[in-house]
Every structure is written in structure tokens, then in C-alpha cells.
N, C-alpha and C positions, 0 to 999 in steps of 0.2 A: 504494500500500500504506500503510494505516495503522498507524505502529510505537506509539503510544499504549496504555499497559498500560489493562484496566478497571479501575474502581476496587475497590482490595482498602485491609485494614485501612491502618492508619498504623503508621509504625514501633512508635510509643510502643506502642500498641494490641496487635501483634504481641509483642514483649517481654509485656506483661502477660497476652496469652494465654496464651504457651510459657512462661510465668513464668520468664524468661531474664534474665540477670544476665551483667554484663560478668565478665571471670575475670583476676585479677591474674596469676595465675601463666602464661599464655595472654597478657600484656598487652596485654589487649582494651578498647576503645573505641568506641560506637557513636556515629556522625554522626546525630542524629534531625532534623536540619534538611535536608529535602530539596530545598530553594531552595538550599542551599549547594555538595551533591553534584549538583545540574543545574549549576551557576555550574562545576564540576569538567572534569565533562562538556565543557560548552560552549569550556571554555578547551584542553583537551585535542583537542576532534574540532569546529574551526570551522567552520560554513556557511560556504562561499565566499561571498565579496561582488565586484561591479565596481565600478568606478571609472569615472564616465563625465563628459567637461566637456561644457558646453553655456553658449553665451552668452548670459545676461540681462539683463535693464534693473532700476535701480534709480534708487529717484525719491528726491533727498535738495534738499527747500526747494524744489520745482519744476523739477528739473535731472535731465534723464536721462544715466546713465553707464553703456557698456557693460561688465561687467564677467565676471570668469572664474567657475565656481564648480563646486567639486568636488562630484558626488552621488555618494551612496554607497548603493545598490539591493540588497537580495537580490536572488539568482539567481530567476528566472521560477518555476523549477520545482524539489525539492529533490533534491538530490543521492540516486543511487540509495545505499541502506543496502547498504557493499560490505564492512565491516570486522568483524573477530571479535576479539573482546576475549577475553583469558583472567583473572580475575577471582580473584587468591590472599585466599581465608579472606573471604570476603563476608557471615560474622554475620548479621543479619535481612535484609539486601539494599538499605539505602537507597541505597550506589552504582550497584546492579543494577539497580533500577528508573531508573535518571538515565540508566543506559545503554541500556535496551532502549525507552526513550521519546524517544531521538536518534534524528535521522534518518541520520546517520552509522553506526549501528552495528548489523547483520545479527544479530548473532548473541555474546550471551555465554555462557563458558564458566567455572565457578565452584566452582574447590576449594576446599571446605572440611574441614576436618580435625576440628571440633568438633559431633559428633553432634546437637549438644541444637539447632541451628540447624537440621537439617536438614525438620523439617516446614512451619516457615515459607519455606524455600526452594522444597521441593517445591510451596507453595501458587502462590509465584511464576511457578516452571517452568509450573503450568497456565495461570495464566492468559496466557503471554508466548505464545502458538502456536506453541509450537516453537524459540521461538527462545532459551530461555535452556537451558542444560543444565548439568546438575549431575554433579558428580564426587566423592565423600567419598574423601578421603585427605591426605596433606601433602605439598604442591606441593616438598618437597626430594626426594621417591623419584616425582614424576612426572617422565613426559620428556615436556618442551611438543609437542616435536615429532610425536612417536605419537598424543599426545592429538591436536592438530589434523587430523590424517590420520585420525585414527579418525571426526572430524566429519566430512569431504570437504574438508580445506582444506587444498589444496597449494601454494598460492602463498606459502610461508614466506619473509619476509627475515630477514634477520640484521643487519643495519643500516641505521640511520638513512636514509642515502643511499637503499640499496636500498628503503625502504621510502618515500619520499616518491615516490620512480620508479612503485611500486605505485599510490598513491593517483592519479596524472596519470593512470596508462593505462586503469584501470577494465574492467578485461580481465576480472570477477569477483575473487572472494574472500580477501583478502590478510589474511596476520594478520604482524605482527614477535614475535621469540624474541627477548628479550635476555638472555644470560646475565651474572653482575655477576663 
């Protein structure tokens, strides 16, 4: 499966169509550097890598020495897209796109509460095949939980713990609830 968005405007681009402007009172900020929200991503939902030794020769002034050396391989094949992100107040989307172009991540889910975003998101929702979905309201009167279920996703954790146990097992669709 290719999780790869097609190409749609660019952030900046997006803003200057919806002629959209951050909102002080809202204390909004838009990330338009999408290298940095992948760099997000990536640190947050990591390709597994192995670790594998193997012993070489190395030639130093004519003298060969066996030596150890650690390779570090992506995995053969990527990891299946098992995870559902819930995505509070996602503004034009530059996260949403970082997310839905992981190969870690099935499926986001994206309340947003400020209406004037919402036809650039719906632009998103088309072109992601289903897999971004959108929710207009303010993520303090939603319950993560119903929203999930309302998607198909019953594998809820509640913690840390419980949630790395998900990712190991790969049994389908895991999302975590954390409430603060």
C-alpha cells in the first residue's frame, strides 16, 4: 500500500487561497516547513531498524585486521500502517500531511474547532483515500474514546506501557487516549 499523499497545494499556497491568517486570540501558529513536521513524525512513529555484526577485513599500510562492525539496515519490508492518530486543531494540515505520508500511520483523525480551516482540510480528507477524517468541534466536549469507536478502533490503550505492548503485537489497529 502506498501511504504517499498526491500532490496538493503547499501550505503557504493553501493559506493564500483560504486567505487564512493565524488568530491571536485562538493562539495559532502555522508550521509551513514541512521537512520539519516529517522530522516530527519520524521522531515520534520510528521505522524499526536491526542491528546486525558481521566480520570484516580492513587493510591499514598493507595489514589485514579482523574487525567487529555494527550495520544498521532498515527493515526488508515497511512496517504495516497499524496506528490512528487523533490530531487536536490541525489548521491547514502541514502535520496531517507528515502523518498520513508515514508508513506508521493508518489513519488520522483531526478536530478542528476553527471553521475557516475546514475546506482546506476537506481538500486533504480527498485526496488521503480515506484515511484522514475530519471532525469540526473542540476536542474539550469530545470523548477520544467514542470518536475512535465510531472509526472501528477498539484497541484503545491508556498507557504508555499498554501501548508499546500494542505496537509489538500488530494484532490491527491500536490508537492511545491520554488524558492530562
Amino acid at each position: 500500500m502506498n501511504n504517499r499523499l498526491p500532490a496538493l497545494p503547499t501550505i503557504k499556497e493553501i493559506l493564500q487561497l483560504y486567505n487564512l491568517q493565524a488568530s491571536k486570540q485562538l493562539s495559532q501558529n502555522f508550521l509551513l516547513n514541512l521537512h520539519i513536521t516529517d522530522k516530527i513524525v519520524k521522531h515520534c512513529f520510528p521505522t524499526p531498524t536491526r542491528t546486525t555484526a558481521k566480520n570484516t577485513i580492513t587493510t591499514t599500510k598493507n595489514t589485514l585486521l579482523p574487525t567487529q562492525q555494527k550495520i544498521t539496515q532498515p527493515t526488508l519490508l515497511p512496517p504495516k500502517p497499524t496506528t490512528t492518530v487523533i490530531e487536536v486543531g490541525p489548521g491547514p494540515g502541514p502535520l496531517s500531511r507528515s502523518l498520513l505520508n508515514s508508513d506508521r500511520i493508518k489513519h488520522v483523525i483531526a478536530v478542528e474547532k476553527d471553521d475557516r480551516f475546514l475546506p482546506a482540510l476537506q481538500l486533504l480528507s480527498q485526496a488521503s483515500d480515506n484515511r484522514f477524517k475530519l471532525v469540526q468541534g473542540d476536542i474539550l466536549e469530545v470523548d477520544e474514546e467514542e470518536l475512535l469507536m465510531h472509526y472501528g478502533i477498539d484497541n484503545i490503550c491508556r498507557s504508555e506501557q499498554e501501548w508499546k505492548g500494542t505496537l509489538s503485537d500488530d494484532n490491527g489497529d491500536g490508537a492511545m487516549v491520554v488524558d492530562p
